[in-house]
DRENDO-1510 file (C-alpha; in Angstrom, 1 decimal, always signed):
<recs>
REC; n; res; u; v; w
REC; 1; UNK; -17.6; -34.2; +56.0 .
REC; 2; UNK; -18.8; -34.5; +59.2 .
REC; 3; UNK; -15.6; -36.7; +60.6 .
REC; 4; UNK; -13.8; -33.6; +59.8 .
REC; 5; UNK; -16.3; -31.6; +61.4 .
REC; 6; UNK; -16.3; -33.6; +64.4 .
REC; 7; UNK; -12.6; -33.6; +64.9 .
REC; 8; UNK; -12.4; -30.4; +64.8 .
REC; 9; UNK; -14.8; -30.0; +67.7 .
REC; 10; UNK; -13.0; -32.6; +69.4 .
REC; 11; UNK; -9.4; -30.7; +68.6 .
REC; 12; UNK; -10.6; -27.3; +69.5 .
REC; 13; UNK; -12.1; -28.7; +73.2 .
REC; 14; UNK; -9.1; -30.9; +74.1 .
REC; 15; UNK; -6.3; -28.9; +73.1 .
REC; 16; UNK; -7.5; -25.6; +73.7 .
REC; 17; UNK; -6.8; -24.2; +70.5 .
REC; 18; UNK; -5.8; -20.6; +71.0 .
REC; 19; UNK; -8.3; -19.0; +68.0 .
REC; 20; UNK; -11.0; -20.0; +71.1 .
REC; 21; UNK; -10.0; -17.7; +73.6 .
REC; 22; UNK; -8.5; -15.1; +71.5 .
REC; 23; UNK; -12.0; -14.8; +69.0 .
REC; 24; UNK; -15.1; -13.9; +71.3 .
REC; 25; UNK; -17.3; -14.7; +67.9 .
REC; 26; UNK; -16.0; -17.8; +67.1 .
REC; 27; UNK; -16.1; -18.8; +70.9 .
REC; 28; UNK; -19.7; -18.5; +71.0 .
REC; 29; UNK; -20.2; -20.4; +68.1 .
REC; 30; UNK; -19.5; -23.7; +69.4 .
REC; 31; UNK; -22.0; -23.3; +72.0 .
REC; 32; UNK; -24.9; -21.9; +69.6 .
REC; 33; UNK; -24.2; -24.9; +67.6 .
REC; 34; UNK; -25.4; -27.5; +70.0 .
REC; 35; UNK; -29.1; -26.0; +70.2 .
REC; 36; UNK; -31.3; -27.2; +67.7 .
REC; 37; UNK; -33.0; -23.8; +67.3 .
REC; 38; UNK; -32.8; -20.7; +69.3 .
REC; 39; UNK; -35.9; -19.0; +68.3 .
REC; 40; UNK; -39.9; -19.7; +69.0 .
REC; 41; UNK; -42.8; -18.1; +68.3 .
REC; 42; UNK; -46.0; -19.4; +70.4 .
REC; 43; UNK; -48.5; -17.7; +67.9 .
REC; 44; UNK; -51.6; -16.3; +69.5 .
REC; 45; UNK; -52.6; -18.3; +72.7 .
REC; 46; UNK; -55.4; -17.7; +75.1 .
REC; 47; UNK; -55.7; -16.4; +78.4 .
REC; 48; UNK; -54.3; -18.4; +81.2 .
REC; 49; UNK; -53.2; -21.3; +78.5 .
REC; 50; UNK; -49.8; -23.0; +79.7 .
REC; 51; UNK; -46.9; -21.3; +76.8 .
REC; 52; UNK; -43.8; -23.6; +77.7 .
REC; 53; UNK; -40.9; -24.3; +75.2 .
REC; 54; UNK; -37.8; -26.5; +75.4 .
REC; 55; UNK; -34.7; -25.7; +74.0 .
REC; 56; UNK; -33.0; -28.9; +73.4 .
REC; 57; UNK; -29.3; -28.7; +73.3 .
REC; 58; UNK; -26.6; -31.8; +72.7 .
REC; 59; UNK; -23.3; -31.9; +74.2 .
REC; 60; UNK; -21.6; -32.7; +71.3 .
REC; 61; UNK; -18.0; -32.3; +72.3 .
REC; 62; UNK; -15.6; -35.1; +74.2 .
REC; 63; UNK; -15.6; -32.2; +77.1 .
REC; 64; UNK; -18.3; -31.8; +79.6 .
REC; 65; UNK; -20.6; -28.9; +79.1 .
REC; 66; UNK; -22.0; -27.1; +82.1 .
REC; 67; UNK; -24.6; -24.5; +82.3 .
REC; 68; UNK; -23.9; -21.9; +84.8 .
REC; 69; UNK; -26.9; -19.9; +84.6 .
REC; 70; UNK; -29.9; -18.4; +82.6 .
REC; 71; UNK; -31.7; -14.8; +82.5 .
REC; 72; UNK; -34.7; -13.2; +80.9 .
REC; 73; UNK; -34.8; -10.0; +79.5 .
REC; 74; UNK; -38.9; -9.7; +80.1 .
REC; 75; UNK; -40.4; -9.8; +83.4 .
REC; 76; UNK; -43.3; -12.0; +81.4 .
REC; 77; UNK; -41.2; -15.0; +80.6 .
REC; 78; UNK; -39.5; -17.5; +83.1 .
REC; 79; UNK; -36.0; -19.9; +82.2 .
REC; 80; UNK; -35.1; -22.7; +84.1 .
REC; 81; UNK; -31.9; -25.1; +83.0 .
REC; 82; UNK; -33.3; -29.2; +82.6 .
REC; 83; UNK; -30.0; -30.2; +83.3 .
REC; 84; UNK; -27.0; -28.4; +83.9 .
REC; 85; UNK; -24.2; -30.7; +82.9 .
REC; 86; UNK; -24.1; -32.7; +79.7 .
REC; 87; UNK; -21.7; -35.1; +79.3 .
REC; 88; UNK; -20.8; -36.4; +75.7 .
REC; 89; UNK; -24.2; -36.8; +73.4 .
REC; 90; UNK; -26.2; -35.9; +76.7 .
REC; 91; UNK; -29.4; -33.9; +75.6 .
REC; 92; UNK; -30.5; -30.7; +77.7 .
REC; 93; UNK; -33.2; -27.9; +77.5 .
REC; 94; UNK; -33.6; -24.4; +78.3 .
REC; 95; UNK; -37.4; -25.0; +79.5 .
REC; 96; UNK; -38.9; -20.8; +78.5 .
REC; 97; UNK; -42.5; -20.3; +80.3 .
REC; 98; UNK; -44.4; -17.4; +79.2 .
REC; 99; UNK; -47.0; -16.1; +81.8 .
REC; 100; UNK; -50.1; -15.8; +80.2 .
REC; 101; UNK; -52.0; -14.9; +83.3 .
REC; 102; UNK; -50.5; -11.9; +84.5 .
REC; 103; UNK; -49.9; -10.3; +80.6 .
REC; 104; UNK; -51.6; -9.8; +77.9 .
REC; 105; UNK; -50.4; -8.9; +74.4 .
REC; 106; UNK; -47.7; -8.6; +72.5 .
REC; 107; UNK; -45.2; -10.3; +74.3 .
REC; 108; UNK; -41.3; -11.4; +73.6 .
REC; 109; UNK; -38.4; -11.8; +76.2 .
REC; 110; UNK; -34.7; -13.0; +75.2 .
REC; 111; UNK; -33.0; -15.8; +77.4 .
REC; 112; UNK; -29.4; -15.3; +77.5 .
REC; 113; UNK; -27.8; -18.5; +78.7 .
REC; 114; UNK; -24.5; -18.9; +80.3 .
REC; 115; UNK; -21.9; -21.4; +80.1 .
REC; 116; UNK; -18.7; -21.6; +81.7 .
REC; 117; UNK; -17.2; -25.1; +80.9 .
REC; 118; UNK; -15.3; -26.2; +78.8 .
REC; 119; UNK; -15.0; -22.1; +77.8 .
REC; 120; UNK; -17.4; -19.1; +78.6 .
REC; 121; UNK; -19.8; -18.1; +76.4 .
REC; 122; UNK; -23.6; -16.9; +76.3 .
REC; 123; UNK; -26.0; -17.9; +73.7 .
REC; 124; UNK; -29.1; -15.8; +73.4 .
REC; 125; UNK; -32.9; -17.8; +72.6 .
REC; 126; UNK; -35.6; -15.7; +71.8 .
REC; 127; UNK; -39.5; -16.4; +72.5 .
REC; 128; UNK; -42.8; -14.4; +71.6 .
REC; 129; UNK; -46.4; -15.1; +71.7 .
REC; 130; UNK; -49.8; -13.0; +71.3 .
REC; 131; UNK; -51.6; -13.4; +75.1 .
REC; 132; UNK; -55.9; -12.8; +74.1 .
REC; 133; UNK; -57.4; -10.9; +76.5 .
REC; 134; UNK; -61.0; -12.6; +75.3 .
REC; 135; UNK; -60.7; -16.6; +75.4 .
REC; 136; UNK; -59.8; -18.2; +78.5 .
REC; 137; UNK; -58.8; -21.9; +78.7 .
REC; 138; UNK; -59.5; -23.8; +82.3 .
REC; 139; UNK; -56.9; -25.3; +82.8 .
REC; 140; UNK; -54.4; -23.8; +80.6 .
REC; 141; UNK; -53.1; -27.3; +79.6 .
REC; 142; UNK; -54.6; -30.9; +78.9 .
REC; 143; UNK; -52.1; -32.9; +81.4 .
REC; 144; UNK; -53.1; -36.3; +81.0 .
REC; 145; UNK; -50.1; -37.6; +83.1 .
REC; 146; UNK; -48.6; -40.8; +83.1 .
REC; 147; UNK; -50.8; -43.3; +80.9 .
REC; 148; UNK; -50.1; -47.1; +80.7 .
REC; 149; UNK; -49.8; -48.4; +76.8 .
REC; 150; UNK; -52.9; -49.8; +75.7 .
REC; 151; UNK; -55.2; -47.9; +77.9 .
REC; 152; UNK; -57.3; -44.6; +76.4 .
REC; 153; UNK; -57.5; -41.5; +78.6 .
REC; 154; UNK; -59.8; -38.6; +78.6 .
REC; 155; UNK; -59.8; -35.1; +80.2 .
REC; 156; UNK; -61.9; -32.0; +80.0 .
REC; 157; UNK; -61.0; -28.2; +79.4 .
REC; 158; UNK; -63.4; -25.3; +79.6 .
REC; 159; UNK; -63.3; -23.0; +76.9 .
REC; 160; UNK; -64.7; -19.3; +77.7 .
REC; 161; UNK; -64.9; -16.2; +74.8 .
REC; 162; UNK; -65.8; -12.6; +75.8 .
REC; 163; UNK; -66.4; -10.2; +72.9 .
REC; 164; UNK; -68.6; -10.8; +69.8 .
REC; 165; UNK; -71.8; -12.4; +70.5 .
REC; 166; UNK; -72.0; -14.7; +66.9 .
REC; 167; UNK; -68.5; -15.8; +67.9 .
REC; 168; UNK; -68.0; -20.1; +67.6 .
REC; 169; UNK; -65.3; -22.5; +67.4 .
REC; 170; UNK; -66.0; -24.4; +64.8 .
REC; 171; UNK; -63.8; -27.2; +64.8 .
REC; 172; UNK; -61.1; -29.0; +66.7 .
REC; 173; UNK; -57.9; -30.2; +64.8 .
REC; 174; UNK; -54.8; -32.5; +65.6 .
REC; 175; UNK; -51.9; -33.5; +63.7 .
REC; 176; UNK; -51.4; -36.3; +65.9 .
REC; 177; UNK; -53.6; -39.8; +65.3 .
REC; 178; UNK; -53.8; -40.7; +68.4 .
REC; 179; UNK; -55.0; -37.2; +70.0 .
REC; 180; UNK; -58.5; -35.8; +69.2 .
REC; 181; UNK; -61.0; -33.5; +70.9 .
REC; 182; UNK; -64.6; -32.8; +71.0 .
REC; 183; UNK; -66.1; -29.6; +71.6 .
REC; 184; UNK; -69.9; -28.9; +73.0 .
REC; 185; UNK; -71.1; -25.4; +73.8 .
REC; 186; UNK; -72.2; -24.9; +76.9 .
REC; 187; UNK; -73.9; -21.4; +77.3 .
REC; 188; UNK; -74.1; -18.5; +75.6 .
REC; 189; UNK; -75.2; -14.9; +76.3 .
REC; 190; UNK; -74.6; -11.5; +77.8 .
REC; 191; UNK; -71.7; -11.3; +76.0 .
REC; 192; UNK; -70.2; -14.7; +76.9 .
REC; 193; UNK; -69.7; -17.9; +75.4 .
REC; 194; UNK; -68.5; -20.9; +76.5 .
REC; 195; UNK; -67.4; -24.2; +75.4 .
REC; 196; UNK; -66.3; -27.9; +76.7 .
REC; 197; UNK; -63.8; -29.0; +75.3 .
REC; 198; UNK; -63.5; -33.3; +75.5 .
REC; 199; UNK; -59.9; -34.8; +75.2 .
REC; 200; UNK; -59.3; -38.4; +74.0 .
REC; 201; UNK; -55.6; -39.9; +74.2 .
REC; 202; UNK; -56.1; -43.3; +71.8 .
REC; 203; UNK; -55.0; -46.4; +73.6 .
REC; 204; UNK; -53.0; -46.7; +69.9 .
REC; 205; UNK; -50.2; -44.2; +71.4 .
REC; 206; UNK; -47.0; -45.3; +71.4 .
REC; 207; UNK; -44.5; -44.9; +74.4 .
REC; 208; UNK; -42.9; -41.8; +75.2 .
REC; 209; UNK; -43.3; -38.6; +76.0 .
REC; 210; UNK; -46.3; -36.4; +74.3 .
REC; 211; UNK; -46.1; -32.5; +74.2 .
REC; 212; UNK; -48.5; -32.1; +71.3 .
REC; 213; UNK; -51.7; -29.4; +70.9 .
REC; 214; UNK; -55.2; -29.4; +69.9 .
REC; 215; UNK; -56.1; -26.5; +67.1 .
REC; 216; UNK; -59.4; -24.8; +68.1 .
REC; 217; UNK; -60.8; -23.5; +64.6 .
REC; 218; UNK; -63.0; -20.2; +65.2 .
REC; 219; UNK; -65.3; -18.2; +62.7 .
REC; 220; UNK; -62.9; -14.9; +64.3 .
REC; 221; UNK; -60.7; -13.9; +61.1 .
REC; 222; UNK; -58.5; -11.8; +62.9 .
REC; 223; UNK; -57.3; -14.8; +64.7 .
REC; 224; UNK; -58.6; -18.3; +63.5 .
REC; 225; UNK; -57.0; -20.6; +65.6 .
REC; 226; UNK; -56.2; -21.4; +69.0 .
REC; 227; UNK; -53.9; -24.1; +70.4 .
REC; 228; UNK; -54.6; -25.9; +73.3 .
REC; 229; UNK; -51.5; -27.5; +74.9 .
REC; 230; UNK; -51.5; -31.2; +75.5 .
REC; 231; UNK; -48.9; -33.4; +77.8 .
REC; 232; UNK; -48.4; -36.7; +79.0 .
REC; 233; UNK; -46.2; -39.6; +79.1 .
REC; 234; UNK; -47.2; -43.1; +78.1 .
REC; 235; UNK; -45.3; -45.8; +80.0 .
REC; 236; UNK; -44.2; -49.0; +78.3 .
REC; 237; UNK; -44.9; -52.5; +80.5 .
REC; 238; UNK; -40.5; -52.5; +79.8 .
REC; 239; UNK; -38.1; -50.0; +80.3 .
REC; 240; UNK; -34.6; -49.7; +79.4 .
REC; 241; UNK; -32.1; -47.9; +81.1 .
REC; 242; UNK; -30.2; -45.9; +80.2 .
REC; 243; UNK; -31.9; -44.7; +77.2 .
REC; 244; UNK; -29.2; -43.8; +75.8 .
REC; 245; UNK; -26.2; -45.6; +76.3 .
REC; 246; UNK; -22.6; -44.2; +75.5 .
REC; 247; UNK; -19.9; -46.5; +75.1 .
REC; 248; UNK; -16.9; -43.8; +75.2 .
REC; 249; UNK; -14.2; -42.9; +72.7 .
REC; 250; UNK; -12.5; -46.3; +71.3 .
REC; 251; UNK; -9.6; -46.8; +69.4 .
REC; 252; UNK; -10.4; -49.4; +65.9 .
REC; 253; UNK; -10.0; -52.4; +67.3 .
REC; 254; UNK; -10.9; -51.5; +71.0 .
REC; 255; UNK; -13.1; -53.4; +72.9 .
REC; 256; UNK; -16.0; -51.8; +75.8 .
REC; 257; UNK; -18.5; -53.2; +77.7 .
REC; 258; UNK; -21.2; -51.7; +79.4 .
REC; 259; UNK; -24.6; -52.6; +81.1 .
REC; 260; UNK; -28.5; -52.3; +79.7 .
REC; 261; UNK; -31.2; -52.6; +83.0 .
REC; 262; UNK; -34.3; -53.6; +81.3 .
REC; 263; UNK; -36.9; -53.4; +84.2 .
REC; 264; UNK; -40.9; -54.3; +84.3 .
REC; 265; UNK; -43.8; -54.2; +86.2 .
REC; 266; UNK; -44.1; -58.0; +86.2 .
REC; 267; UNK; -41.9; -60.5; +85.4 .
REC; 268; UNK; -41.0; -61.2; +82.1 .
REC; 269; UNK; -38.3; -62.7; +79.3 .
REC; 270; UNK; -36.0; -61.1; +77.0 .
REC; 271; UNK; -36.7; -63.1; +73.8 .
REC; 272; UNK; -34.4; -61.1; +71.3 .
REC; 273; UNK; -31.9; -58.2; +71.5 .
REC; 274; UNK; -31.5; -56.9; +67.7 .
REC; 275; UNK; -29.0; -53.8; +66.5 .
REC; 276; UNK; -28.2; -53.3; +62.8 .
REC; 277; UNK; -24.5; -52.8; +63.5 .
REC; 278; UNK; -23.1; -56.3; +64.3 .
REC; 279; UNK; -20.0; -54.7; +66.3 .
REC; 280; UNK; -22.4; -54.4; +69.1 .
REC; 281; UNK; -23.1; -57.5; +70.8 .
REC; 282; UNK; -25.6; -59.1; +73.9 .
REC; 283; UNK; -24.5; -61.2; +76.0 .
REC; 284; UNK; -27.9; -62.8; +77.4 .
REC; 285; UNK; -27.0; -65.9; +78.9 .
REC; 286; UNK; -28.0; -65.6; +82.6 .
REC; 287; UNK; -31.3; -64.0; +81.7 .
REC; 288; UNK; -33.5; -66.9; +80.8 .
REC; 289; UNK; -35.4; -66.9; +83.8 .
REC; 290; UNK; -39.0; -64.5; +84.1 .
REC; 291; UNK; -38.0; -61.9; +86.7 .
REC; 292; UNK; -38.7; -58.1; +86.9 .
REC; 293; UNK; -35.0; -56.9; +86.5 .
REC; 294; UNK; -32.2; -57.9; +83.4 .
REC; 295; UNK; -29.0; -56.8; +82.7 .
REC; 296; UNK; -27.5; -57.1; +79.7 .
REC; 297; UNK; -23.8; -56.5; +79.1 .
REC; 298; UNK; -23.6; -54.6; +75.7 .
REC; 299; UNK; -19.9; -55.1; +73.5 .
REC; 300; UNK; -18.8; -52.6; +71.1 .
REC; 301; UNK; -15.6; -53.6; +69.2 .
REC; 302; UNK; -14.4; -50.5; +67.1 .
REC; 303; UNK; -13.7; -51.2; +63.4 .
REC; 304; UNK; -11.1; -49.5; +61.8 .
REC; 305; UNK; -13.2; -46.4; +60.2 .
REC; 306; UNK; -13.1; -43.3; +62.6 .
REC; 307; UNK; -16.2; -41.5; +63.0 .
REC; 308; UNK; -19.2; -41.7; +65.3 .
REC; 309; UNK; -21.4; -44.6; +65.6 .
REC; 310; UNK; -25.0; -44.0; +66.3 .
REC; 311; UNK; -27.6; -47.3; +66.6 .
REC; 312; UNK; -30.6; -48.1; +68.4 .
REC; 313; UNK; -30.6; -51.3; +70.2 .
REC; 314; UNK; -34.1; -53.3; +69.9 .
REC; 315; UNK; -35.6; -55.6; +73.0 .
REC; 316; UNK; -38.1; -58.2; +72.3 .
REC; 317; UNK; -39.8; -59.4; +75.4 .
REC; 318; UNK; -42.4; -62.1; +76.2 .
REC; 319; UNK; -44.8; -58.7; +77.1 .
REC; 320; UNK; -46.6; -58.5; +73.7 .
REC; 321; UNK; -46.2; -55.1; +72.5 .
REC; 322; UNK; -43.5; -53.9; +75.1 .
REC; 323; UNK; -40.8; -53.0; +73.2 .
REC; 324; UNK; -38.1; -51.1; +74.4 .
REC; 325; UNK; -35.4; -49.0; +72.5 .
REC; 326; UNK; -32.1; -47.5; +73.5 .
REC; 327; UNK; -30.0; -45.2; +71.3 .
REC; 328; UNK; -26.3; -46.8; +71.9 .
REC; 329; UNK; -23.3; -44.1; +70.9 .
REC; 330; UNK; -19.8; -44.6; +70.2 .
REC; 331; UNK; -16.8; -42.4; +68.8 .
REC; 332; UNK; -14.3; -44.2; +67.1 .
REC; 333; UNK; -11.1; -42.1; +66.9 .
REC; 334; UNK; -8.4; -41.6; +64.1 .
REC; 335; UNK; -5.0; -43.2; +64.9 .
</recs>
């Protein structure tokens, strides 16, 4: 099912089928379908909290897509484009940044974005959030920044409630194991309360990126909870480049070689390079030595099923735990 769905992705971009340009619905279509959701709803957040969404798009045509520009129907929310052009299986975002400073409320914009290659068409992304005018978070995010594996980080946010004078947070939640926060009142009185709020990034977390939240529980039952954003980035000793590595559109029995750079802070070994598929293959013969820099020549031979080919490609160094993984991608077309 989805060859035949790919295919006819791949038709309607190369050869321009006419139902494209001649159906404005249809036309549109193909670009709402490389978004993995256009709609987002921030819940309630507090006052001066950092509200920032990505929507994460994928190229998944054999044409270029490019991203000509993006608006906002709403004053209150901001757009900016991650990256404009996507080549084939290149991931984008439409980054939407609500202004919870300046507004309060009831609050919902629509991003229309723009494309105009391969074809025109605008997709609409909608966003909407509940600004409190009575809890105020200083800073408005936890940005923990870039953390080395292996090492535990901490930060501090300043929690501050105007309104009831019994109100108390009464608990701080995370879905993630390595994230946790505890919370310490500080003052209370004239109608004020305030709170300090402790972040703890384990020095279990795995590499990669982290755009998580802590859940502030509250005794309020018109609104219970309150997230409190959290970012970061924890850097493996080893990285691989690129991350994700696209070995182009073979015929079965084609043959493509392209290049890994596996780079580290110190020098280091490549002891194994593993992929399930066995039509990819390493060549690591000059890269015995311990030096900061590899490069690995990756092969893909094409078998003789069309389709796409998706596997991630596993480096095992001398570094202990650094283990890095790149995505390799490969379309394999019909005869």
């Amino acid at each position: 099912m989805w060859e035949n769905v790919f295919m006819r992705y791949v038709t309607n971009l190369v050869f321009g089928i006419a139902i494209l340009g001649a159906t404005p619905l249809l036309a549109e279509q193909w670009a709402v379908d490389m978004f993995e959701t256009t709609d987002h709803d921030f819940g309630s957040v507090a006052r001066g909290a950092k509200a920032e969404y990505e929507f994460v798009l994928s190229n998944i045509y054999v044409e270029d897509v490019h991203i000509a520009n993006v608006r906002t129907s709403c004053g209150c929310t901001s757009a900016t484009i991650k990256k404009p052009t996507l080549k084939t299986y290149e991931k984008g975002a439409i980054v939407a940044a609500i202004n919870t400073r300046s507004f309060l409320g009831s609050k919902g914009a629509t991003i229309t974005v723009t494309f105009d290659k391969p074809f025109y068409a605008e997709v609409q992304l909608h966003v909407r959030t509940y600004i409190r005018s009575d809890v105020v978070l200083q800073p408005g995010s936890v940005e923990l920044g870039e953390v080395e594996q292996g090492e535990a980080v901490d930060r501090v946010v300043t929690v501050t409630y105007a309104g009831r004078s019994d109100w108390q947070i009464l608990d701080v939640l995370s879905d993630n194991p390595h994230l946790s926060g505890k919370i310490v009142e500080t003052g209370r009185g004239g109608g004020q309360v305030s709170y300090e709020l402790s972040v703890r990034l384990a020095k279990e977390a795995p590499v990669g990126y982290l755009d998580d939240h802590l859940m502030l529980v509250t005794n309020d039952h018109r609104s219970t909870r309150i997230p409190v954003p959290v970012g970061g980035r924890v850097l493996s000793g080893v990285s691989v480049s690129p991350a994700s590595l696209f070995m182009g559109v073979v015929h079965p029995g084609q043959k493509v070689t392209k290049q890994l750079v596996v780079r580290g802070k110190k020098p280091f070994r490549i002891l194994t390079i593993s992929c399930p598929d066995k039509s990819f293959e390493f060549d690591t013969s000059a890269e015995k030595d311990a030096k900061t820099m590899h490069l690995i020549p990756v092969t893909f031979l094409a078998g003789a099923d069309p389709g796409k080919i998706t596997e991630k490609i596993q480096i095992q160094t001398d570094l202990g735990n650094s283990t890095p993984v790149a995505s390799a991608f490969a379309v394999v077309a019909a005869e």
